[in-house]
N, C-alpha and C positions, 0 to 999 in steps of 0.2 A: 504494500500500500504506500511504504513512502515514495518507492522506485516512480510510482503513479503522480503522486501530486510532486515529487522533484522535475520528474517530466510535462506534466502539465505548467506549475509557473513558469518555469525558465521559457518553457513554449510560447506561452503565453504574452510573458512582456520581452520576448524578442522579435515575434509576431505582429506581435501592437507595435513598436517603436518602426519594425521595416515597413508597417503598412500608412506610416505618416508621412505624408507627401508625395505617396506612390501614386501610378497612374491609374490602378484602381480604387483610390479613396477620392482622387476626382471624378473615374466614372459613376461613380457611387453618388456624388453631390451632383453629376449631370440627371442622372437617372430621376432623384429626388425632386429634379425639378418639373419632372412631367409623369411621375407617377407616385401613387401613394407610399409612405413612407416603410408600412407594415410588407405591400409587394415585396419592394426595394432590397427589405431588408430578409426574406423569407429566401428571392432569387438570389443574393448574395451567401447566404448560408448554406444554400445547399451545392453550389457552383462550390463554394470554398470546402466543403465537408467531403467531396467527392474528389477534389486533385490535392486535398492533404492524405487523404488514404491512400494514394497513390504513393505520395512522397513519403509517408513513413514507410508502407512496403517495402518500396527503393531504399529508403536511409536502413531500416531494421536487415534488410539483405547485404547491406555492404558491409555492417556492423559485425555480423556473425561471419561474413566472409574474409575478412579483415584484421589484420594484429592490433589492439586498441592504438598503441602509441602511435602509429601511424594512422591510424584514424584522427586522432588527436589535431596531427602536422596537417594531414589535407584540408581538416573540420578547420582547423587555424588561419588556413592559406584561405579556405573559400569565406571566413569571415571577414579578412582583409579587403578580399573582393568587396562586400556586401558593403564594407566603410565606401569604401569608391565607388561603386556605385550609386551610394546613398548622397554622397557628395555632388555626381553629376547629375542626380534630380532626373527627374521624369516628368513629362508633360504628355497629353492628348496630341494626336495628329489630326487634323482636320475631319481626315474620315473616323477614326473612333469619335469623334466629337459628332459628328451626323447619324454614325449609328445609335449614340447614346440619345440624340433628340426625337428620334423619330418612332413613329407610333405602333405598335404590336399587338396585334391581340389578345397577347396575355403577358402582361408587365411582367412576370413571376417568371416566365420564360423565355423571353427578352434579355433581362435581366440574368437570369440564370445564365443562359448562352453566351453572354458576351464577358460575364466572370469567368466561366471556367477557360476559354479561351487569353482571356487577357491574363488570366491566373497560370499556363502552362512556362514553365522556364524562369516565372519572375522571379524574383530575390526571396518574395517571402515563400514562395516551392522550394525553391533551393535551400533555403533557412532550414525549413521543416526536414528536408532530404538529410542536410548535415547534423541535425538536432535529434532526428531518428537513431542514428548511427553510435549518438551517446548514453538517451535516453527512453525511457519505458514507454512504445511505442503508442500505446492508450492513450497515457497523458500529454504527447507530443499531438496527437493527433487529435484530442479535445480541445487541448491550452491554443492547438495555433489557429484553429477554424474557430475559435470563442475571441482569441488575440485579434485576428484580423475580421471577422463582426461588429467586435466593440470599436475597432478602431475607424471602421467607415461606420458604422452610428453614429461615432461624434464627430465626423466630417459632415455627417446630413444632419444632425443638431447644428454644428457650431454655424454652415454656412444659410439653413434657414433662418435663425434667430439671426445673426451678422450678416447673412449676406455676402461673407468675404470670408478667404484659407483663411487657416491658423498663418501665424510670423512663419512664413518660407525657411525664412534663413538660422533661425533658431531649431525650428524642426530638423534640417537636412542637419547642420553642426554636430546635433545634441546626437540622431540618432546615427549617424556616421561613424561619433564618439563610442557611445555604448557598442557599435557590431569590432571596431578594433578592440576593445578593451574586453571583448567575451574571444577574440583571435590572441591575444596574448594571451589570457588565461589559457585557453588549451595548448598552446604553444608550447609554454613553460611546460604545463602536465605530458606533455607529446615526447618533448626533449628530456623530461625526468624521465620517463618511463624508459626511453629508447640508452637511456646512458646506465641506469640501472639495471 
């Protein structure tokens, strides 16, 4: 049980942090604005519930195929990435921006469709891929599709009540920050492990 909820928070607010300023927390606030909020957020859950099962699958399969400490170094290397990444920001391209305004028969699958697509390869997949690898696949896979729900919830709170993103540039810094600083930590355990 603890292996569960170790894996669920860590999931969870690493999830949350990469899904701030992502280009699926704006399709999220596009979505909200031409359709009900409960769709939005039902199509969002189950698009995200369905490509993080995938990615723990993947991460739990490399885990058990894998020496940890080298899990450790690659899980360290691809959080480095995730800083960088997060760094150079994401935006809507014109055409997701048209897909996300235009109208569908059913919001809930609309929405749904255009998550799990904008969801394959991004950072917070990948997150959950390398988070697999370390942690109790359950709670990786509850923590990151509940992390990245809450975190486009309060992209569609903050921008209806405001109108306007969170501070861009505090977002990308802060969570840039935290994805190096959870790349070091496994680094250091990567390089104990592989010297001992």
């Amino acid at each position: 049980m603890v292996e569960l909820w170790a894996g669920f928070l860590v999931s969870f607010g690493v999830v949350f942090v990469a899904e701030l300023g992502d280009k699926s927390q704006l399709m999220a606030m596009t979505f909200a604005t031409r359709y009900k909020t409960w769709h939005v957020l039902v199509g969002i859950t189950v698009a995200t519930a369905i490509v993080h099962l995938g990615s723990v699958a993947i991460g739990f399969g490399l885990g058990e195929a894998l020496p940890t400490a080298w899990i450790n170094v690659i899980a360290a290397t691809a959080f480095f990435g995730f800083a960088a990444w997060t760094l150079r920001g994401d935006s809507l391209t014109d055409e997701e921006r048209r897909k996300a305004q235009r109208p569908a028969r059913s919001a809930i699958l609309a929405v749904g469709l255009a998550f799990f697509l904008a969801e394959l390869g991004d950072k917070t997949m990948l997150a959950t891929v390398t988070l697999a690898t370390q942690y109790d696949w359950a709670g990786v896979w509850i923590g990151s599709t509940i992390g990245m729900v809450a975190a486009d919830a309060l992209a569609i709170v903050v921008g209806r009540i405001l109108s306007q993103r969170l501070p861009e540039r505090t977002i990308k810094y802060g969570a840039s920050a935290l994805f190096a600083l959870f790349g070091v930590l496994l680094l250091v355990e990567g390089i104990s492990d592989l010297a001992g």
